[in-house]
C-alpha beads as a LAMMPS data file, in Angstrom:
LAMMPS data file: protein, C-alpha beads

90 atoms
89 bonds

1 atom types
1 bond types

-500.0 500.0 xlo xhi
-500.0 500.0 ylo yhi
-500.0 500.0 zlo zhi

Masses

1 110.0

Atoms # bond

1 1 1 0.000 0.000 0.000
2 1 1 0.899 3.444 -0.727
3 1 1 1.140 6.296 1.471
4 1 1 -1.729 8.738 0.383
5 1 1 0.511 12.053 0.601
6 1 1 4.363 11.871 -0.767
7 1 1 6.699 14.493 0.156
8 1 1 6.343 17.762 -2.274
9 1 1 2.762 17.497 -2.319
10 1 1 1.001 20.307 -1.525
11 1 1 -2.082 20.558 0.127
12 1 1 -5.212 23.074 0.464
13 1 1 -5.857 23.108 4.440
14 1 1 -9.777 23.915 5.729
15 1 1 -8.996 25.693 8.859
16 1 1 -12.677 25.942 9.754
17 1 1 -13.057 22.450 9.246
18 1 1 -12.678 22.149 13.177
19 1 1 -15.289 24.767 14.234
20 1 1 -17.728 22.935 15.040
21 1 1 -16.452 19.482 16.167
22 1 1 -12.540 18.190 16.789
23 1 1 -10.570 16.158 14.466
24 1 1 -11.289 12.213 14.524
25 1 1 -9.535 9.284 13.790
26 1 1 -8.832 9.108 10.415
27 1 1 -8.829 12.671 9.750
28 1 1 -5.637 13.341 7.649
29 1 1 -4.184 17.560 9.412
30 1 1 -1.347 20.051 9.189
31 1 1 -0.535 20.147 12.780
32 1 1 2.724 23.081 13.961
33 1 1 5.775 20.783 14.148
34 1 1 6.529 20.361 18.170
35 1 1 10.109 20.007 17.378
36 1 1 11.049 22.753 15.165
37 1 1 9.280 26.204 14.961
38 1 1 7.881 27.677 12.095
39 1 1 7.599 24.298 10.348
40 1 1 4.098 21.920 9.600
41 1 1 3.411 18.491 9.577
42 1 1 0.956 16.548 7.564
43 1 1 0.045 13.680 9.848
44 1 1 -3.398 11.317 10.544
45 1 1 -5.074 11.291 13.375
46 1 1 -4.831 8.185 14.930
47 1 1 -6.749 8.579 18.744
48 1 1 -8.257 11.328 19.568
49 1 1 -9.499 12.250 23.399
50 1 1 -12.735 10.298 24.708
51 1 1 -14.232 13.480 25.777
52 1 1 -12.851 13.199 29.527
53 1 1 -11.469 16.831 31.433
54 1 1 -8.477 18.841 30.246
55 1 1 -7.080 19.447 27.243
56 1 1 -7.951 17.999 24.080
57 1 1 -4.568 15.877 23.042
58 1 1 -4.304 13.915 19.980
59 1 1 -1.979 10.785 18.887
60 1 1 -0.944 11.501 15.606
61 1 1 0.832 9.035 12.949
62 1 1 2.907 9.284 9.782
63 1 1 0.995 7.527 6.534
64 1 1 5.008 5.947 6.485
65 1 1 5.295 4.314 10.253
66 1 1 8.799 3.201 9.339
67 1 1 10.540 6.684 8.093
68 1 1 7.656 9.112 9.744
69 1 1 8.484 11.508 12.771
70 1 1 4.968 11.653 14.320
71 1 1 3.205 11.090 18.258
72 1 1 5.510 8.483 18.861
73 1 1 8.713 10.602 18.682
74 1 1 7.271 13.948 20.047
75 1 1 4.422 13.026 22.330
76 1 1 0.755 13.885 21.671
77 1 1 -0.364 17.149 20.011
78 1 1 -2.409 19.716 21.581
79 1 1 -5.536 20.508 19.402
80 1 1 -4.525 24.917 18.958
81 1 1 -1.401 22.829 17.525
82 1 1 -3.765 21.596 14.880
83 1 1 -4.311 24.172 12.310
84 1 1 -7.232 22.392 10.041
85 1 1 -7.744 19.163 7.920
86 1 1 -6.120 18.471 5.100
87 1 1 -8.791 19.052 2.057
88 1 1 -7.096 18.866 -1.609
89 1 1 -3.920 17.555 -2.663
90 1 1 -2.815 19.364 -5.742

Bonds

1 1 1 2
2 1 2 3
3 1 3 4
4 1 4 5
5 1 5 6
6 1 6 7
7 1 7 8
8 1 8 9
9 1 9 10
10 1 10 11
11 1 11 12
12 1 12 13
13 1 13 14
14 1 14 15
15 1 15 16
16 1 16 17
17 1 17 18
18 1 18 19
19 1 19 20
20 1 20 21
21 1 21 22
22 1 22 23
23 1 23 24
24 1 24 25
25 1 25 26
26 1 26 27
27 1 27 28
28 1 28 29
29 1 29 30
30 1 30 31
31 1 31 32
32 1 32 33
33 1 33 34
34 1 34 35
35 1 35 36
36 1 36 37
37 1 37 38
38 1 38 39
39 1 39 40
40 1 40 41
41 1 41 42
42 1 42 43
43 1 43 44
44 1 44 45
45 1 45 46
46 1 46 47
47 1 47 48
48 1 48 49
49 1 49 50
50 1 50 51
51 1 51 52
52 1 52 53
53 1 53 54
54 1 54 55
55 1 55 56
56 1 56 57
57 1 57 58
58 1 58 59
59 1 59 60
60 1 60 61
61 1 61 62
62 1 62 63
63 1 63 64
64 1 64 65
65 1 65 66
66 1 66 67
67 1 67 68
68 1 68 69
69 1 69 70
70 1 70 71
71 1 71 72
72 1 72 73
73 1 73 74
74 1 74 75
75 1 75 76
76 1 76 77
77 1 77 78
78 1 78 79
79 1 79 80
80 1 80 81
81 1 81 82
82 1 82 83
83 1 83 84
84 1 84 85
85 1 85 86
86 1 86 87
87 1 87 88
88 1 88 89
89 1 89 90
């Protein structure tokens, strides 16, 4: 299987996508990269919070587990880190 997005793609992002309801699991994002400032990550959401107190954190994964730096390097992302879903690859 292929990975959906390949690096160089570029993407349209819907940042009012998320106005109304969060991000679920499946939802492909652009998400501020933890790790270095000023840079954005493509990643799919892979858990998302049951709804319990606190802040909304998601787990995020890499549609390339093997080469992808996603949740399970940096931790889980804080939902103002998401900036909207993903909605056209050109």
């Amino acid at each position: 299987m292929e990975p959906a997005y390949r690096a160089g793609d570029r993407v349209v992002v819907n940042r009012l996508a998320y106005l109304r309801r969060g991000p679920a699991v499946g939802d492909v994002v652009v998400l501020r990269d933890p790790e270095r400032p000023g840079h954005h990550l493509l990643k799919r959401i892979a858990q998302a919070p049951d709804g319990a107190s606190g802040p909304a954190r998601y787990f995020v994964l890499g549609d390339n587990p093997a080469r992808s730096r996603d949740s399970r390097a940096f931790g889980l992302v804080k939902r103002p880190d998401i900036l909207g879903r993903a909605w056209l690859l050109y």
